[in-house]
C-alpha positions in Angstrom: -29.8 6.6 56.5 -30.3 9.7 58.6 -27.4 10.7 60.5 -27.0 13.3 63.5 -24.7 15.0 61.4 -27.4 15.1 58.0 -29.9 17.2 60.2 -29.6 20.6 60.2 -30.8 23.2 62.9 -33.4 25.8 60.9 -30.5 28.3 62.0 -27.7 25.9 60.4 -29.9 25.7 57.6 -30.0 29.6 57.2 -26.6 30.1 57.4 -25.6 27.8 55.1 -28.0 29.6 52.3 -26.5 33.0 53.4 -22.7 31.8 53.0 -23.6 30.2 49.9 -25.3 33.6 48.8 -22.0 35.1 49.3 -22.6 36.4 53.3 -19.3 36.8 55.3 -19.0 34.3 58.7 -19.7 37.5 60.7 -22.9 38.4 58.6 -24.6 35.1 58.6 -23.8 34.5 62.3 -26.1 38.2 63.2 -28.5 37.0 60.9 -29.0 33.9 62.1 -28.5 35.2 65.8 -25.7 33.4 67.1 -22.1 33.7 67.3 -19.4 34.1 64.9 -17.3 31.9 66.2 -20.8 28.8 66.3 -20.9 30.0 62.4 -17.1 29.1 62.3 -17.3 25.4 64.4 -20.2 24.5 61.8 -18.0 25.5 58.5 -15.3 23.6 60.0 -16.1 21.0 61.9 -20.0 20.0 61.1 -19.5 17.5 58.2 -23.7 18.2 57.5 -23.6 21.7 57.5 -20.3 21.2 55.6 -22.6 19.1 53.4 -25.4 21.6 52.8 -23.3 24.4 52.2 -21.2 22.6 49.4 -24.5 21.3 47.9 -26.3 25.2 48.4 -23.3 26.1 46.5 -23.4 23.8 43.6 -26.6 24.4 43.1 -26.4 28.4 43.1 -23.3 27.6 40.6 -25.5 25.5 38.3 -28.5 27.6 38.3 -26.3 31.0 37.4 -24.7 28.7 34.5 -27.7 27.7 33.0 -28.9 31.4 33.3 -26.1 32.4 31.4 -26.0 29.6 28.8 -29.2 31.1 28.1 -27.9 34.8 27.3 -26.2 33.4 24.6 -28.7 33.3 21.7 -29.2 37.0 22.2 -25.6 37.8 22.2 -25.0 35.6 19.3 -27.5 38.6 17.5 -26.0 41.1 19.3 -22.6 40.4 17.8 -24.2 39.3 14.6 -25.8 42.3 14.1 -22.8 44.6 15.1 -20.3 42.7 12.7 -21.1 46.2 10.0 -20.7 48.6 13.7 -17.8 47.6 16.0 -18.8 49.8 19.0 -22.6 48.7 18.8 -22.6 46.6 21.6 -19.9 43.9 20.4 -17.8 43.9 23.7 -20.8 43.3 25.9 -21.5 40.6 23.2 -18.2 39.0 23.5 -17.8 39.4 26.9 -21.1 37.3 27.5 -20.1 34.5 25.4 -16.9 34.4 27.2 -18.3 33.8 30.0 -20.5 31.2 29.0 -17.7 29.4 29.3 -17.8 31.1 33.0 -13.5 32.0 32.0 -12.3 28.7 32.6 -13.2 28.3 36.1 -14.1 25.0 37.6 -18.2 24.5 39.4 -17.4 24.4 43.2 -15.9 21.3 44.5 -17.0 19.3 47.9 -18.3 16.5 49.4 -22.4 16.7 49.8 -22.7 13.8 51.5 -21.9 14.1 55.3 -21.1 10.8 55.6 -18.3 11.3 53.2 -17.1 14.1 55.1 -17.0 12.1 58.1 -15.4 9.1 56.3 -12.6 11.4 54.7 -11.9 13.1 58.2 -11.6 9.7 59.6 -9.0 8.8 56.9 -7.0 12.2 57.3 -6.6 11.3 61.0 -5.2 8.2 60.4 -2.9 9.4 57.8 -1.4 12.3 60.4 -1.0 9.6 63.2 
């Protein structure tokens, strides 16, 4: 079920992608050519953009996971082979593995589902009454 709130405007769409790239509120709102303060409404109050910026985001996460998981055959050799040489490129090594474990930190969290959003706003309100 299509909801007014799972449709995005192309420039909604945008500046989700640039705020999940990293792009400040200011930033995305020139880029996109509107104001910073629209940018704001939507990442506070538009439970689909709200939506497609968590999901943007998990799926940046993921993908940058993955591509590190893969680093770590090489610096499983790396540190293999510098076992007999400390300084040959052991920390870079260790540092990589480390993070392949991304130091602890948990994949972003959020509701991708708008109507979730909406349903947990709903709830919130009620509870504050």
């Amino acid at each position: 079920m299509t909801t007014k709130t799972d449709t995005l405007t192309p420039q909604q769409a945008a500046a989700a992608d640039l705020l999940a790239f990293g792009a400040t509120v200011t930033d995305a709102a020139a880029t996109v050519e509107v104001s910073r303060q629209t940018v704001s409404e939507w990442l506070h109050h538009h439970a689909g953009f709200q939506a497609a910026l968590h999901a943007r985001q998990r799926e940046l996460w993921q993908g940058n996971a993955e591509r590190l998981r893969s680093l770590v055959p090489k610096a499983l050799e790396t540190l293999e082979g510098s076992l007999s040489d400390e300084k040959q490129g052991v920390a870079a090594a260790v540092h990589v593995l480390k993070a392949a474990g991304l130091y602890g930190l948990p994949a972003p969290e959020g509701l991708i589902n708008a109507e979730e959003i909406e349903a947990g706003k709903a709830l919130w309100s009620w509870w504050e009454k």
